[in-house]
C-alpha positions in Angstrom: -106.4 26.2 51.8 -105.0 28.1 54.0 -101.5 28.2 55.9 -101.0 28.7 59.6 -98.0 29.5 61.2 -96.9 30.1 64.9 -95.1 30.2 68.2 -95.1 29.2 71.5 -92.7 28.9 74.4 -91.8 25.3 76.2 -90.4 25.6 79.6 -86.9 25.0 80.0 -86.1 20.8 80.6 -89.8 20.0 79.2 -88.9 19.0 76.0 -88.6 15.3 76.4 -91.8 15.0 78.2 -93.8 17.6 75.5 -92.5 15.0 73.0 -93.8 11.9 74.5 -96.5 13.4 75.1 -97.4 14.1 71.0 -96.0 10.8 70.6 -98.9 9.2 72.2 -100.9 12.0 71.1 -104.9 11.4 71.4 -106.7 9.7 68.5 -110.0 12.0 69.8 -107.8 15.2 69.6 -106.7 14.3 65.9 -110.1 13.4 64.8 -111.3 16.6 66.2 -108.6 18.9 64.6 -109.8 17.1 61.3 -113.3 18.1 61.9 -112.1 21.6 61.8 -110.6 21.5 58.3 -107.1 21.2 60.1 -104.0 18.6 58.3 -100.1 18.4 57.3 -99.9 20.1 61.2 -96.1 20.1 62.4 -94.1 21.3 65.5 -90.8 22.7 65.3 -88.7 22.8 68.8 -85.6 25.5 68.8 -82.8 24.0 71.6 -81.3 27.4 71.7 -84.6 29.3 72.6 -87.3 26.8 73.7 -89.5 28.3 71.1 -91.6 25.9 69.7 -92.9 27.0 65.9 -96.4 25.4 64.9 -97.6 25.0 61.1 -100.9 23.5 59.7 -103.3 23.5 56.4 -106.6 25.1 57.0 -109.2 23.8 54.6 -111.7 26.8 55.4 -112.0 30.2 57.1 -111.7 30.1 60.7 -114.9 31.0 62.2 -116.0 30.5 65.7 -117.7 27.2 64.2 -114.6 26.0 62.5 -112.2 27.4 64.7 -109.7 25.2 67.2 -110.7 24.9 70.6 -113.1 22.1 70.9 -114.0 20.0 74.3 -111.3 17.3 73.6 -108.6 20.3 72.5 -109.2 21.8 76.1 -109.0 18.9 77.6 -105.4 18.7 75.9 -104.5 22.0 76.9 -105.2 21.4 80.7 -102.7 18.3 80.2 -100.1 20.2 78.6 -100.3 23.0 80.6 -97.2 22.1 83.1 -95.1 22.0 79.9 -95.3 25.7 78.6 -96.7 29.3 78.6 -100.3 29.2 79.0 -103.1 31.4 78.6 -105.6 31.5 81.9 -108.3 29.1 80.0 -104.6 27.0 80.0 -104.7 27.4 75.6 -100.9 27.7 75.0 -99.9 31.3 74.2 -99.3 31.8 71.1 -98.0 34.2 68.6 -99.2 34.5 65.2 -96.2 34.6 62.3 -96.8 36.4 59.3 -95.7 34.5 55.7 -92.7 36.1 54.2 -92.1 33.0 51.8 -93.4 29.8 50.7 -92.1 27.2 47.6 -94.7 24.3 46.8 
C-alpha cells in the first residue's frame, strides 16, 4: 500500500461551494477511484492559505493502467474547474508532498 499526499489551491470564497460539491460527491467517481486501487482518500482545506492538502491509500503502483484520470474523473474535473487552479485538460494542479513522518 501505498501513501499519497498533495496540494492544490481553491480560489478565494469557493470553499463553501467545493464542499457541497464533495458532499454530493458522484457514486460513479467513487466507484471508479476504487477500481484504481484508491481508499481512506481525505481533503484538508487551510482558511489562511486556501491550500487544499489531498491524502489517499494506493493499493498498487501507479501505471498508466491504474493510474487516476478515468472518463468519469474528467468529467469531475471539468465541474470543478470554476473552483480552483486547473491544469489546461482542467485536472486540478497539483503538487506532490514528500513523507517526512507517518505513526500507524
Amino acid at each position: 500500500m501505498k501513501r499519497i499526499g498533495y496540494k492544490m489551491k481553491l480560489k478565494t470564497g469557493c470553499k463553501e461551494e467545493y464542499k457541497k460539491r464533495h458532499d454530493n460527491i458522484w457514486p460513479e467517481l467513487l466507484e471508479e477511484l476504487s477500481l484504481f486501487g484508491l481508499s481512506d482518500f481525505q481533503i484538508f482545506w487551510d482558511k489562511e492559505t486556501d491550500i487544499l492538502f489531498a491524502s489517499y491509500l494506493q493499493e498498487k503502483e501507479a501505471n498508466k493502467k491504474t493510474q487516476p484520470g478515468g472518463d468519469v474523473q474528467r468529467k469531475w474535473w471539468d465541474y470543478m474547474k470554476d473552483l480552483m487552479d486547473v491544469n489546461q485538460d482542467n485536472s486540478p494542479v497539483t503538487t506532490p508532498l514528500e513523507e517526512v513522518f507517518y505513526m500507524e
